[in-house]
Backbone as CSV, one residue per row, in Angstrom:
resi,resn,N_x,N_y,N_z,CA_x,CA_y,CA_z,C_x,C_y,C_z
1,UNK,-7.388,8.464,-13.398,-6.362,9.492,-13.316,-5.432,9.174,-12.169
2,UNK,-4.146,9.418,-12.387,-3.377,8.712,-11.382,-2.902,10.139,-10.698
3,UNK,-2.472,10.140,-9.133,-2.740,11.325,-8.253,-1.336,10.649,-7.243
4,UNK,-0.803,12.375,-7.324,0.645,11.995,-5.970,-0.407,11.882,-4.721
5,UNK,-0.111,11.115,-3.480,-0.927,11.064,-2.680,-0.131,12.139,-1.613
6,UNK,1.386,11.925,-1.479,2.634,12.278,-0.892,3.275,14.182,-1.661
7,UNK,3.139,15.060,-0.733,4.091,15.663,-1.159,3.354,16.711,-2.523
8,UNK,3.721,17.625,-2.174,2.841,19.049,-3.424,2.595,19.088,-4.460
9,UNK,4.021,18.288,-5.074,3.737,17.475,-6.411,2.812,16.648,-6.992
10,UNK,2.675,16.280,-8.231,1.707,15.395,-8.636,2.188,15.218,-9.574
11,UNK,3.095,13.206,-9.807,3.323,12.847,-10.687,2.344,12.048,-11.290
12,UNK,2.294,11.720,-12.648,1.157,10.802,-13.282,1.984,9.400,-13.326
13,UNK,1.395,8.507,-12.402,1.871,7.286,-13.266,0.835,6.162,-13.312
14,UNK,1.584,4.822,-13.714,0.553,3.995,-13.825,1.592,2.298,-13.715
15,UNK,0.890,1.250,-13.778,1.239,0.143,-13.472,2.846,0.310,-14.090
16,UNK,2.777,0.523,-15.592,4.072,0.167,-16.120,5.597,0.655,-16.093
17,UNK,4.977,1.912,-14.924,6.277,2.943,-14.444,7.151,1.994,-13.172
18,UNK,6.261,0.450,-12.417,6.892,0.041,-11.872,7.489,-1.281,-12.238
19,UNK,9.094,-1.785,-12.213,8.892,-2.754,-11.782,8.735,-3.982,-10.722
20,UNK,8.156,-4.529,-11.145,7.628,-5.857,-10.102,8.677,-6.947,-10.084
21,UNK,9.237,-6.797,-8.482,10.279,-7.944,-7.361,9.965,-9.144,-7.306
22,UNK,8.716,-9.287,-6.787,8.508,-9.843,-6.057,7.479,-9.656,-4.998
23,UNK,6.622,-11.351,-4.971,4.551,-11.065,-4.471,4.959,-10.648,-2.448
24,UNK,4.638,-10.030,-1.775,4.691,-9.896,-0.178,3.789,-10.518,-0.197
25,UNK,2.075,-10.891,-0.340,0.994,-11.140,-0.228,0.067,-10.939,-0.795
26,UNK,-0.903,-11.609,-0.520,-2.165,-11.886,-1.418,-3.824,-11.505,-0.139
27,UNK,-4.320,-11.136,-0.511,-5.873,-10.631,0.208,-7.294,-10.972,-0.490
28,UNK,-8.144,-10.673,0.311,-9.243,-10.941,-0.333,-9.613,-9.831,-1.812
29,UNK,-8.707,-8.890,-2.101,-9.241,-7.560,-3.039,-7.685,-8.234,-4.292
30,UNK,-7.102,-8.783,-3.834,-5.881,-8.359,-4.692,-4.548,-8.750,-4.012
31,UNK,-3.698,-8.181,-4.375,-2.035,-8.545,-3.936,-1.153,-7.493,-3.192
32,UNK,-0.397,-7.512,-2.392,0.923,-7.074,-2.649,2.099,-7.229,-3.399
33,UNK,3.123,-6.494,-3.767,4.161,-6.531,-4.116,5.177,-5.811,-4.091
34,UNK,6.329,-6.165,-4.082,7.088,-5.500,-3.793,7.892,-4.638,-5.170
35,UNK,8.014,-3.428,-5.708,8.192,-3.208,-6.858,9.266,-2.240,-6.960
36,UNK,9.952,-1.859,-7.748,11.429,-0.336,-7.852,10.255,0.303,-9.417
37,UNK,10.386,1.494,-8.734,9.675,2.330,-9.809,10.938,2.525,-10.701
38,UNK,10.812,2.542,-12.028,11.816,2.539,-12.863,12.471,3.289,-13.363
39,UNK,12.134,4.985,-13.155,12.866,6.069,-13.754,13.708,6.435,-12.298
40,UNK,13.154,6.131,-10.821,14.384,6.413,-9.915,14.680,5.648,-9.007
41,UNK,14.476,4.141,-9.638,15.008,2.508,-8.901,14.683,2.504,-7.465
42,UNK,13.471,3.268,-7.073,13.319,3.342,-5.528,12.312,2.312,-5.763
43,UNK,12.321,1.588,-3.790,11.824,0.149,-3.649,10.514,0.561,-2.879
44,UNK,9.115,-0.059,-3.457,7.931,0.208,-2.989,7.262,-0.992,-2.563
45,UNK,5.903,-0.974,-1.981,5.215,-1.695,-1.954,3.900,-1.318,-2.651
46,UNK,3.736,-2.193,-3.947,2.188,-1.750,-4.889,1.155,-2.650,-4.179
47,UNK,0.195,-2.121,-4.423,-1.083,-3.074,-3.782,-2.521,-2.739,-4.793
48,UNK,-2.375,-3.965,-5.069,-3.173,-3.495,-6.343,-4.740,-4.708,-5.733
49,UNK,-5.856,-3.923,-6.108,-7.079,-4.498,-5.826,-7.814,-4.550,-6.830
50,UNK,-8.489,-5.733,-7.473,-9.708,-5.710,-8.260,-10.674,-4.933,-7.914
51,UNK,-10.934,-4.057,-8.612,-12.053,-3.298,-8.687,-13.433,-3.753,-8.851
52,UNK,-13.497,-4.695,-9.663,-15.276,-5.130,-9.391,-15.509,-5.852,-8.111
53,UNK,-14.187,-6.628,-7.596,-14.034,-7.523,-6.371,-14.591,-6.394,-5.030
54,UNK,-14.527,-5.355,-4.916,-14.321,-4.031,-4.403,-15.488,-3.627,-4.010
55,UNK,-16.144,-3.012,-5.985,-17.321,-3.219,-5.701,-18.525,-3.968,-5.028
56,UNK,-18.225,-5.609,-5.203,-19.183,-6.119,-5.299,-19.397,-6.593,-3.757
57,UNK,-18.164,-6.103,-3.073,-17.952,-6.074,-1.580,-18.187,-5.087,-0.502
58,UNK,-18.688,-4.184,-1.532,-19.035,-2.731,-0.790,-17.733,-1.935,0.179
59,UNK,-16.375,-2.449,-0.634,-15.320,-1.990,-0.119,-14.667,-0.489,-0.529
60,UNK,-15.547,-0.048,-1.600,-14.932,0.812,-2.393,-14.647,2.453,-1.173
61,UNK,-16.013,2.371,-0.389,-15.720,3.496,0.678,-14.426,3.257,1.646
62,UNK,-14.219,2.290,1.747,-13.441,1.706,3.276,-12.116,2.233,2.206
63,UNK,-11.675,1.454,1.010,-10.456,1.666,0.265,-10.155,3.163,0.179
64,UNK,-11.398,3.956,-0.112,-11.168,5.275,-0.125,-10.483,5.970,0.955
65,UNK,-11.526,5.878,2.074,-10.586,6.200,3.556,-9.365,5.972,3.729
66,UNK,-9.264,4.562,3.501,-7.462,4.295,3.851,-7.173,4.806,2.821
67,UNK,-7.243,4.894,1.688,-6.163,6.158,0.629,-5.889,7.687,1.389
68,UNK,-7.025,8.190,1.398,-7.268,9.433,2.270,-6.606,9.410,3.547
69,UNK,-6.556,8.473,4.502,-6.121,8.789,5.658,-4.620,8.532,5.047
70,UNK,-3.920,7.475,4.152,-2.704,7.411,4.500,-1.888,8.504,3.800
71,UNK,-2.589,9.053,2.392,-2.074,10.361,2.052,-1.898,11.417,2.707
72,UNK,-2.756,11.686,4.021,-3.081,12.755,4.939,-1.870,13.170,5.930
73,UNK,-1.907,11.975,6.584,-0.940,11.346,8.116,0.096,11.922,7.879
74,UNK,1.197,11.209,7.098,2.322,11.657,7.478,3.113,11.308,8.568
75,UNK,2.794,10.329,9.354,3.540,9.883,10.453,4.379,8.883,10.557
76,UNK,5.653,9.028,11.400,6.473,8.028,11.064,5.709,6.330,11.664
77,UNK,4.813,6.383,12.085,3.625,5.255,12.473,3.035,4.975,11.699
78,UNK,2.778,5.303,11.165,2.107,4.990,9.598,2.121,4.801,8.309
79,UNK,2.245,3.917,7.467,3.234,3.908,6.588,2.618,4.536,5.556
80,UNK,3.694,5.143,4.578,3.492,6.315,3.441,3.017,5.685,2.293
81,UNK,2.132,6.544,1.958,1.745,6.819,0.597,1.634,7.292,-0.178
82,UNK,2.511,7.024,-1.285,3.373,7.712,-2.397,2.220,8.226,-3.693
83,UNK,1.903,7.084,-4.471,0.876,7.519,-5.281,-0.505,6.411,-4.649
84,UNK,-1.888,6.778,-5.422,-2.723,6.143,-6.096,-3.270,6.318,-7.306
85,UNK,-3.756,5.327,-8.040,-3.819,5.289,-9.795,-4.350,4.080,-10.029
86,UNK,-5.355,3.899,-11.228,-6.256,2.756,-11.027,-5.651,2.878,-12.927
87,UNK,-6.458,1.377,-13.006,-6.760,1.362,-14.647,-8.110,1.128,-14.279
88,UNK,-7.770,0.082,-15.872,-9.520,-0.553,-16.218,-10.088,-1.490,-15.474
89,UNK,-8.884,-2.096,-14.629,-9.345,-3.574,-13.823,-8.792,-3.202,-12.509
90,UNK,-8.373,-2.384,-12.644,-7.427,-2.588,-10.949,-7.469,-0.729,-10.182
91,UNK,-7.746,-1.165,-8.963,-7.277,0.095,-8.058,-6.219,-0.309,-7.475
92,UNK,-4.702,0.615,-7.487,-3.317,0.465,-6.965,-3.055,1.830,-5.763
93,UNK,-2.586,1.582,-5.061,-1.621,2.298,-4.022,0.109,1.752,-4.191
94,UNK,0.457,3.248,-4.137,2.022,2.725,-3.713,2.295,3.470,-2.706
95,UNK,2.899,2.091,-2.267,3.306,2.513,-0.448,4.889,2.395,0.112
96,UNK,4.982,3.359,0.842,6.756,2.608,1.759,6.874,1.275,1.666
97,UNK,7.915,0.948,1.834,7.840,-0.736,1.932,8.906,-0.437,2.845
98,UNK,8.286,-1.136,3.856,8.783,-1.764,5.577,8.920,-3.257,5.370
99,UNK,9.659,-3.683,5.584,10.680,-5.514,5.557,10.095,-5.757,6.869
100,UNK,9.481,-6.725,7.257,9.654,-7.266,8.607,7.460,-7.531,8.706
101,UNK,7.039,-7.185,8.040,5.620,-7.828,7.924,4.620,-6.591,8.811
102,UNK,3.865,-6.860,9.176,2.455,-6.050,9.564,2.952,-6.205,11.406
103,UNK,1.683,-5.266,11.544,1.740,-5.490,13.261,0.610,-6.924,13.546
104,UNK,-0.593,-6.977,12.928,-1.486,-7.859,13.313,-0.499,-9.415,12.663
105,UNK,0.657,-9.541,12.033,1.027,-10.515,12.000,1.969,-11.065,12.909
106,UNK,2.590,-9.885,13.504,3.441,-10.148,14.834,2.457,-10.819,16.136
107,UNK,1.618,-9.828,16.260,1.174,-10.216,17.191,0.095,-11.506,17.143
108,UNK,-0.108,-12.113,16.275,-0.836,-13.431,15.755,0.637,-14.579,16.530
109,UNK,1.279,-14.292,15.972,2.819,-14.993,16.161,3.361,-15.032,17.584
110,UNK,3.278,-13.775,18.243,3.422,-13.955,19.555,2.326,-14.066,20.409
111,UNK,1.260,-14.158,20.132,0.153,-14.051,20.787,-0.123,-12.354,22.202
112,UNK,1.253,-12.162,22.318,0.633,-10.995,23.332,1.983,-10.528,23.473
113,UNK,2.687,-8.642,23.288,3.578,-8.198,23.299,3.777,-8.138,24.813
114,UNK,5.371,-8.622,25.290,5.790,-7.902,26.384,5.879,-6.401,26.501
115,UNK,6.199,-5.969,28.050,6.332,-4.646,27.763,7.528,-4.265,27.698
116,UNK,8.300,-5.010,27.247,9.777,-4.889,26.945,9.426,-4.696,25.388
117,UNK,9.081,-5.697,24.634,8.637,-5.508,23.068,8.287,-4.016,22.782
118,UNK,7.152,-3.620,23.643,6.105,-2.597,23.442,7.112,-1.260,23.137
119,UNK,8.537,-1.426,23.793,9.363,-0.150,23.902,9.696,-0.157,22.886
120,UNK,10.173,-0.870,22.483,11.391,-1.448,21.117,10.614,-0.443,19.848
């Protein structure tokens, strides 16, 4: 059953309400991508995870939490989450899509933020 995560509403959707841009990344569960949902051309990020991969990783609690916490939050620190909705093979989140990559990839890259960065 597919569930608004965002907001009072609750639309139903499912994989084919988006389309797919273009891959951001790939993980040990599954992918990112970057997708425009198609009835109001807004630009997301889907993240779709194999589900038996999930299972068989004992990830299925941890995935839950981060659904739960990011539906919850609400903070401009945290990035939004619009829906979640699974099929037969896959558990999906759709999320804000922020351009410019993760924090643990910045800081891999710079190895250690100034405190000039830290303001920014």
């Amino acid at each position: 059953a597919a569930e608004a995560a965002a907001g009072e509403s609750r639309q139903r959707v499912n994989a084919g309400d988006f389309e797919p841009l273009t891959l951001i990344g790939r993980g040990a569960f599954g992918e990112v991508r970057l997708v425009r949902k198609r009835d109001t051309r807004e630009i997301y990020a889907l993240k779709s995870m194999v589900k038996n991969a999930m299972v068989l990783k004992n990830q299925v609690g941890h995935l839950r939490d981060e659904r739960d916490l990011l539906a919850a939050v609400g903070d401009k620190w945290i990035v939004g989450l619009f829906f979640s909705f699974q099929d037969e093979h896959n558990l999906y989140m759709v999320m804000e899509y922020l351009p410019g990559g993760d924090l643990m990839a910045l800081l891999m890259k710079l190895d250690t933020f100034t405190e000039e960065a830290t303001r920014q």
